[in-house]
C-alpha positions as CSV (number, residue, x, y, z in Angstrom):
1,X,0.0,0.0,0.0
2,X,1.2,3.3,-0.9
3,X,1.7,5.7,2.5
4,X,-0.3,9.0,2.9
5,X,2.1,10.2,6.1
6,X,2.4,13.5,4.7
7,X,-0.9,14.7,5.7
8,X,-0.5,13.2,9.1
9,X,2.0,15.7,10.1
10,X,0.5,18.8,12.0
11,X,3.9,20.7,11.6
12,X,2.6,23.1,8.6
13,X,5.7,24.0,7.0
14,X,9.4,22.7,6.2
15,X,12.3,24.3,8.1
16,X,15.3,25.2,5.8
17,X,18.6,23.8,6.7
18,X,20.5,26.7,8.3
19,X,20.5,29.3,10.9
20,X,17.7,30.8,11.9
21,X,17.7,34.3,9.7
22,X,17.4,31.6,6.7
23,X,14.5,32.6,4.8
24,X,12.0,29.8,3.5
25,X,10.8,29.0,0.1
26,X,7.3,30.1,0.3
27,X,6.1,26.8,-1.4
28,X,7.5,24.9,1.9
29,X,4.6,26.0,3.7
30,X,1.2,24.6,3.6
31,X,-1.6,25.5,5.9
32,X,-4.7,23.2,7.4
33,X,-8.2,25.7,6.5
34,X,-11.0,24.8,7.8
35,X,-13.0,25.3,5.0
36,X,-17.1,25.3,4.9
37,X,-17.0,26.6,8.6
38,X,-20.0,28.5,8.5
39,X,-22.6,25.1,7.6
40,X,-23.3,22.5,9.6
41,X,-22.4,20.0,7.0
42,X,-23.5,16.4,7.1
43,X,-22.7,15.6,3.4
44,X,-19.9,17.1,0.9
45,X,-19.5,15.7,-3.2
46,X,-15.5,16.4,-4.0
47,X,-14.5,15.8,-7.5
48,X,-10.8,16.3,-8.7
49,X,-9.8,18.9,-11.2
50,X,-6.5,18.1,-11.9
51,X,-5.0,14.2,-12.2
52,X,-5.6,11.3,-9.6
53,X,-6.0,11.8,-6.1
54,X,-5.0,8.9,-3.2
55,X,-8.1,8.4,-1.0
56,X,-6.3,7.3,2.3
57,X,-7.2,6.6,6.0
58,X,-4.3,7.7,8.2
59,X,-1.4,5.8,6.6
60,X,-2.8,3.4,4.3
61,X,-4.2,4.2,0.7
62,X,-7.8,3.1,0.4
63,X,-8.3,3.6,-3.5
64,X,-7.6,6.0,-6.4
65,X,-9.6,8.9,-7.4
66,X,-9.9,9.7,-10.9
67,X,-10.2,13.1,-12.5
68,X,-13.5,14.4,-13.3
69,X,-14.9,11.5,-10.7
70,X,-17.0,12.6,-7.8
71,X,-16.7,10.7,-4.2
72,X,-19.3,11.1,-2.0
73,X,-18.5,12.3,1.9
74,X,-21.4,11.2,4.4
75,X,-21.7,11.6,8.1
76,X,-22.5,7.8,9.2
77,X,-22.7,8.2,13.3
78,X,-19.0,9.4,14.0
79,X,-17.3,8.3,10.8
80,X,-17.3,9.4,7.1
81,X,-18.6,6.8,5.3
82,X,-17.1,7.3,1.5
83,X,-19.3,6.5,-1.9
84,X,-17.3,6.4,-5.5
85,X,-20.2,6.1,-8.5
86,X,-18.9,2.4,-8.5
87,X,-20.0,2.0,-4.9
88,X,-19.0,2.1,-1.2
89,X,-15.6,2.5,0.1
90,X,-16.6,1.6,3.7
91,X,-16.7,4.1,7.2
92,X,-13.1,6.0,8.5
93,X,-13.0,8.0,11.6
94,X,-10.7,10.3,9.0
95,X,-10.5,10.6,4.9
96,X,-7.5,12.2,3.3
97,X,-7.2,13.3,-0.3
98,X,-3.7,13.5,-1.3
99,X,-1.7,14.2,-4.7
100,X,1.8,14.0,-5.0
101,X,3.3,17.6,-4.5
102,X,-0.1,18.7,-3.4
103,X,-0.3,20.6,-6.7
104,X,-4.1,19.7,-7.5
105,X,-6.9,21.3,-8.2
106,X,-10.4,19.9,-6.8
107,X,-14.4,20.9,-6.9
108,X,-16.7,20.8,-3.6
109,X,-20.0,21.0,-3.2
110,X,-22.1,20.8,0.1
111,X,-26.0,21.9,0.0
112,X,-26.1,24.2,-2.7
113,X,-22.5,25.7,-1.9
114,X,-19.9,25.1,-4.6
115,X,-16.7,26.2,-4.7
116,X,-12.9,25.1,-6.2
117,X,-9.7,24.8,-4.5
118,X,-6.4,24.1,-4.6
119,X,-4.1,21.7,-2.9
120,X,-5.9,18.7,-0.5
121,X,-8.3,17.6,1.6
122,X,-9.3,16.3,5.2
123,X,-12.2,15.6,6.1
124,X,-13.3,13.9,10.0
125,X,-16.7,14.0,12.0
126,X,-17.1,16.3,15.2
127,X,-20.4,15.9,17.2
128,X,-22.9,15.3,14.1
129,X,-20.9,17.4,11.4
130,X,-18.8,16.5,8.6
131,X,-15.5,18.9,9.3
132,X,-13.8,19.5,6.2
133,X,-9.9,21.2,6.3
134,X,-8.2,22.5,2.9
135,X,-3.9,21.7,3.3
136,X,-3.0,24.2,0.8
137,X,-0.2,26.2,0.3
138,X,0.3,29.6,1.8
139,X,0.8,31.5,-1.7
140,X,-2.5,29.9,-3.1
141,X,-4.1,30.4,0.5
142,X,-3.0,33.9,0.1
143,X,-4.6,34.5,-3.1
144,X,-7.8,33.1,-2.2
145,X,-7.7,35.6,0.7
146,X,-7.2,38.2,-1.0
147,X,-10.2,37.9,-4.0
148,X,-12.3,37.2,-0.7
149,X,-11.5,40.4,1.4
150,X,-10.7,43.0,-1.4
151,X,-13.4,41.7,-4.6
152,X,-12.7,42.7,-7.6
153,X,-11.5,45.7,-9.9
154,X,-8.6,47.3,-7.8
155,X,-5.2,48.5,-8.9
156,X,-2.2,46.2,-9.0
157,X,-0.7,48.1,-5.7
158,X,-3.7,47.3,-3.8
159,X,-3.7,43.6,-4.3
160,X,0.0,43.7,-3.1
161,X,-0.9,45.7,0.1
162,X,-4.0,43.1,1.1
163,X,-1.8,40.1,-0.3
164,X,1.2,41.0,2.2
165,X,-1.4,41.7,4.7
166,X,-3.3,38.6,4.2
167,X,0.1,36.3,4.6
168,X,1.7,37.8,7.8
169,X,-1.9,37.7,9.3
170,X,-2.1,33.6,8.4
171,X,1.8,33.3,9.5
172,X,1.2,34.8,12.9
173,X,-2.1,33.5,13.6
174,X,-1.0,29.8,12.6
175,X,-1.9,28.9,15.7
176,X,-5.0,30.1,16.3
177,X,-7.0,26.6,15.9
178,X,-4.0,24.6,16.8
179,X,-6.7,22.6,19.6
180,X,-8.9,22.1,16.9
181,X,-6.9,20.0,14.2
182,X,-6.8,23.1,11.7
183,X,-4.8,26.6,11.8
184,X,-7.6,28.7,10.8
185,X,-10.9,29.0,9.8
186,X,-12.1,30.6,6.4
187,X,-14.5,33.1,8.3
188,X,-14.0,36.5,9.3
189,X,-12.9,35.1,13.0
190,X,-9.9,34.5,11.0
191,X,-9.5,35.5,7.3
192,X,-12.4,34.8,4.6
193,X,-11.5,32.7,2.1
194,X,-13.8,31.2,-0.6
195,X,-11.2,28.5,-1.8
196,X,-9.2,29.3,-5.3
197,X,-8.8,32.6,-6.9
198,X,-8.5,32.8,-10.9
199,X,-8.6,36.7,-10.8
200,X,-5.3,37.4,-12.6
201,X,-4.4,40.9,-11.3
202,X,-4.5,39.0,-7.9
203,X,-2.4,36.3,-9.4
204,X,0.2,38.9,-10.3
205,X,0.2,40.8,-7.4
206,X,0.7,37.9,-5.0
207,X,3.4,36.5,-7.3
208,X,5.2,39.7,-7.4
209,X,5.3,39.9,-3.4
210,X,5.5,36.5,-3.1
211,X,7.0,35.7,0.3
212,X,7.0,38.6,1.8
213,X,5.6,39.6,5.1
214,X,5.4,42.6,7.3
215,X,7.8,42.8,10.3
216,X,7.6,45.1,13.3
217,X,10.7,46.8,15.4
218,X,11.0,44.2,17.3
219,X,11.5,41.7,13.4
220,X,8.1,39.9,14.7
221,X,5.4,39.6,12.4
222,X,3.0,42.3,13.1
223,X,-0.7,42.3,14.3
224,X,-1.9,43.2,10.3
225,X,-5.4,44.7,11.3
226,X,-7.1,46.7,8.9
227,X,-11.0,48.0,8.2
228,X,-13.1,49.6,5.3
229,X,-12.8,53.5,6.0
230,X,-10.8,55.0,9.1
231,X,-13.2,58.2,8.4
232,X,-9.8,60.3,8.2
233,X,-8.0,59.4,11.4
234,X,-7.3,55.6,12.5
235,X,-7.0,54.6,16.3
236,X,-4.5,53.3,18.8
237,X,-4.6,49.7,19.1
238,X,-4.7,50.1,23.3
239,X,-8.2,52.0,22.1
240,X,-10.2,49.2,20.2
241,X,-8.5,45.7,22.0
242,X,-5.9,46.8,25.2
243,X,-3.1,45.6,23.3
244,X,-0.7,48.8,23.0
245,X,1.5,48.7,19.8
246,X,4.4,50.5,18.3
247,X,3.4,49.7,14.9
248,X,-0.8,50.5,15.5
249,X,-0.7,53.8,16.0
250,X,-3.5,56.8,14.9
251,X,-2.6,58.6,11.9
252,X,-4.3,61.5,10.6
253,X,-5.4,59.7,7.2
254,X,-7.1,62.4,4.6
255,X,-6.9,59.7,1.3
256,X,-10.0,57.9,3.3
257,X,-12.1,61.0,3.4
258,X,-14.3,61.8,0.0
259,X,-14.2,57.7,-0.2
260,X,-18.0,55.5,0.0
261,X,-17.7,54.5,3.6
262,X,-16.6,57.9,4.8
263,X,-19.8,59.5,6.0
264,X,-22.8,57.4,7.6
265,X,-25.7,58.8,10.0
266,X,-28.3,57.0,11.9
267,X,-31.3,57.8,13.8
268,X,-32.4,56.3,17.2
269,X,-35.5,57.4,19.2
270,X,-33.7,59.2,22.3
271,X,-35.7,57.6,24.6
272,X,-34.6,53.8,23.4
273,X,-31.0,55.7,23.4
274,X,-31.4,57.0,27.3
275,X,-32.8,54.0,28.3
276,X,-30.0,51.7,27.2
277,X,-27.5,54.2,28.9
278,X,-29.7,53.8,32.3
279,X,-30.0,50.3,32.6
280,X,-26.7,48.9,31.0
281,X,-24.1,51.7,32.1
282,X,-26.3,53.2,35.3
283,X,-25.9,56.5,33.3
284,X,-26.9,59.3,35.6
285,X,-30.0,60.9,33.2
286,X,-30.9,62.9,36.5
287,X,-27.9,65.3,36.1
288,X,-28.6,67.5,33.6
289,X,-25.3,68.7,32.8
290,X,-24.3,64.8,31.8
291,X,-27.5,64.5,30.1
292,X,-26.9,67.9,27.6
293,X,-23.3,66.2,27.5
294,X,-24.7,62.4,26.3
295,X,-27.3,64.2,23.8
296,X,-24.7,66.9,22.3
297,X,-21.3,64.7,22.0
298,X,-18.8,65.9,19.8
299,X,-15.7,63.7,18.6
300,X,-13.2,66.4,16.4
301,X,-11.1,63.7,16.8
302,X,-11.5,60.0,17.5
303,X,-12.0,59.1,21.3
304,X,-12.0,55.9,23.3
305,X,-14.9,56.8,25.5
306,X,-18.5,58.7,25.4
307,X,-19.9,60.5,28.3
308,X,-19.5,59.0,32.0
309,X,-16.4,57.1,30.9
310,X,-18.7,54.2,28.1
311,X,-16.4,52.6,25.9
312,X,-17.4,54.0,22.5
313,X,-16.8,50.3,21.3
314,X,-19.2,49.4,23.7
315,X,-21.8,51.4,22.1
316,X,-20.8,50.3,18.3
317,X,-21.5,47.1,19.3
318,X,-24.5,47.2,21.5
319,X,-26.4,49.7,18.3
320,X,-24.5,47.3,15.2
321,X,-23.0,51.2,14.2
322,X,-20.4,51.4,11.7
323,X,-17.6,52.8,13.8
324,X,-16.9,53.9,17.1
325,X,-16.2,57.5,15.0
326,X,-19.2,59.8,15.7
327,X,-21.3,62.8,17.0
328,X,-24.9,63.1,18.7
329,X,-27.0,65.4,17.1
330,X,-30.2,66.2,19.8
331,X,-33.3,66.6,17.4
332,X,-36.2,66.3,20.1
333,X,-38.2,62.9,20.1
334,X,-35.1,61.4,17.8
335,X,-30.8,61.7,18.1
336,X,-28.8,61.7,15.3
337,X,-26.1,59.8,15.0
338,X,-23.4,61.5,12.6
339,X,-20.5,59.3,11.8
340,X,-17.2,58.9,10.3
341,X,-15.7,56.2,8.8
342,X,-16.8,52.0,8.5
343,X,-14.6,49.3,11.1
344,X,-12.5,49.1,14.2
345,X,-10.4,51.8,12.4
346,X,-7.2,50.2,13.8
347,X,-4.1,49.8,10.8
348,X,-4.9,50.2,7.5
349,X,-7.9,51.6,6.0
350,X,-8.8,50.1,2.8
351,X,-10.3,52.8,1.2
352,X,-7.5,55.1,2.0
353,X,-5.0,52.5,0.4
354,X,-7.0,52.3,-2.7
355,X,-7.1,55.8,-2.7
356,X,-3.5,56.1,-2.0
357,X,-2.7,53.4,-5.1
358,X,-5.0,55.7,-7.3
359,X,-2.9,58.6,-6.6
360,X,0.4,56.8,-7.4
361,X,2.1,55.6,-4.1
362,X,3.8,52.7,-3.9
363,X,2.2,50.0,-2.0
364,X,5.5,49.9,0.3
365,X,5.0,53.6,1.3
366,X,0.9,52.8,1.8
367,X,2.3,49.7,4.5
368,X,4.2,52.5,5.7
369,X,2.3,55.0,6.1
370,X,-0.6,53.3,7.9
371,X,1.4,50.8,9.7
372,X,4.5,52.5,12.0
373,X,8.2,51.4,12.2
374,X,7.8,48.6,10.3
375,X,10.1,46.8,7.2
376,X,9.3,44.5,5.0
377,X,10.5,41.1,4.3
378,X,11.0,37.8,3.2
379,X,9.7,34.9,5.3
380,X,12.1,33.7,7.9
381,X,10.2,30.3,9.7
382,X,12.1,31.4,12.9
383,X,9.6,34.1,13.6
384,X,6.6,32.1,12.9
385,X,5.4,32.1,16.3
386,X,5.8,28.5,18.5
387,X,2.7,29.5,20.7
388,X,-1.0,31.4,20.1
389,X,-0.3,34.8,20.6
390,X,-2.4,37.6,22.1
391,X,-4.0,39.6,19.3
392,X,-7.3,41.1,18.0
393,X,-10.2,39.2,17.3
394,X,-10.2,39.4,13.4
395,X,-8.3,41.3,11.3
396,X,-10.9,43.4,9.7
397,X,-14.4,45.0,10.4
């Protein structure tokens, strides 16, 4: 029987002989996606794109899977029971799909989600659910990031912005699932990813900064947050999560202003408004002076904190507002909310880059700009972090 150990190792990437500022071949490095994360899948069709895959079961190879042929996935009490158009293939607690040099290309559909992806596939049951996991490598991973988070019809500089972002946020956030038999997740809790990308200006732009990553004064890989529209200024980091940084810093940032998420208002009856203060924050509505103060807040530049010391993020939340960036407009039975700006406003704005790219900076200087005392890179596997680190909940929104 031919072995399928390669997919049995957790260890996500190859170390380079050497010392440890040796920098890796990005094609070393795979990553385990869990892909799919947002269904509770009980069934999932995979068919191959490109050449045979090896159906295997830990170490032993089960069968062949021909191009073009589907194999069936089913939940059967806390295995995968596996169906080829020929007929069953028997239960496994775990179902690898492997090609030599994991260099495939494979279609899956579960429920009336389809999508494409490249490298291989793992597939176990947890509780009732079919968990599927995508080992693909990080320069395809990051390309499929990238057509998920940015979309379409952007400038060549812009795509090489989000796809250095997009790698140094998988790299230092490799961890993040390590308990769970995956890396990370292909949601927003992690990175959205929608499995291959065929967009070529992506293509191109993750080729031409393939490998590199963004490094902080300290040569860790930085915290790479970023968010639609900072509404002209961004935030601290010790603002939005309580994790100070060198490299998160505010910055005045004009190229976001006169850009679609710049400007948003909303109106709230004041008395659902002073009734949430009251009974979630004990806000004092008896003392007038605080009360003209919660109904006539100004922000001329971004603060932390609304009247009586509430955490403006508090507030975002608690009313689904598109920043924490705004003023309180009294306008008798109503308030109006006048805001700036869409996202935690922390790093980079992406409006303001693709404004920047429009005006002709380079997207080193954009990294730069938004993004303090930092330098960029080629990856070096000796600062991919050995432990889950402490950092913000997503890197977007």
């Amino acid at each position: 029987m031919k072995s399928c150990t390669a997919l049995l190792c957790w260890i996500p990437f190859l170390f380079l002989a050497g010392n440890a500022s040796s920098q890796s071949n990005p094609d070393s490095i795979y990553l385990k996606i869990r892909i799919f994360s947002e269904y509770p899948l009980h069934q999932a069709i995979v068919t191959p794109l490109s050449g045979d895959y090896d159906i295997c079961h830990r170490t032993e190879k089960i069968s062949s899977l021909a191009e073009n042929t589907p194999l069936i996935l089913l939940v059967n009490e806390k295995k995968i029971r596996i169906k080829k158009p020929a007929g069953s293939l028997g239960s496994y607690d775990t179902v690898y799909l492997r090609k030599e040099g994991a260099k495939g290309q494979f279609h899956l559909r579960a429920g009336k989600k389809e999508r494409t992806y490249d490298g291989e596939l793992i597939g176990f049951v947890s509780g009732q659910h079919l968990v599927l996991i995508n080992r693909v490598s990080l320069e395809a991973y990051t390309s499929g990031v990238v057509q998920a988070e940015a979309g379409n019809g952007h400038d060549p500089e812009f795509y090489k912005i989000q796809s250095l972002i997009s790698r140094t946020y998988a790299l230092r956030n490799i961890r993040k699932h390590e308990t769970e038999a995956y890396q990370l997740c292909d949601q927003v809790h992690c990175q959205l990813y929608k499995g291959r990308n065929l967009q070529q200006e992506i293509l191109d732009a993750v080729e031409a900064t393939r490998g590199q990553v963004i490094l902080g004064p300290d040569t860790q890989l930085i915290s790479a947050a970023f968010h639609s529209n900072s509404g002209g200024e961004t935030c601290n980091s010790e603002d939005v999560w309580s994790l100070p940084s060198v490299y998160l810093k505010a910055v005045t940032d004009s190229f976001s202003l006169d850009m679609p998420g710049a400007r948003w208002e909303k109106t709230i009856s004041k008395n659902r408004w002073l009734h949430h203060l009251k009974e979630r924050y004990n806000f004092p509505l008896q003392d007038s002076a605080r009360l003209d103060s919660a109904l006539n807040f100004r922000q001329l530049h971004r603060r932390p904190t609304y009247v009586n010391n509430i955490p403006l993020k508090e507030l975002r939340n608690d009313f689904k507002l598109r920043s924490t960036f705004f003023d309180v407009v009294d306008q008798g039975e109503e308030i109006l909310l006048k805001g700036k700006g869409y996202g935690h406003g922390v790093g980079l704005s992406q409006e303001g880059a693709i404004r920047m790219t429009r005006l002709g900076y380079h997207y080193e200087d954009i990294l730069r700009f938004y993004y303090r005392q930092i330098r960029i890179d080629k990856i070096d596997t000796s600062l991919i972090p050995k432990r889950p680190l402490s950092v913000p909940p997503q890197p977007g929104h």
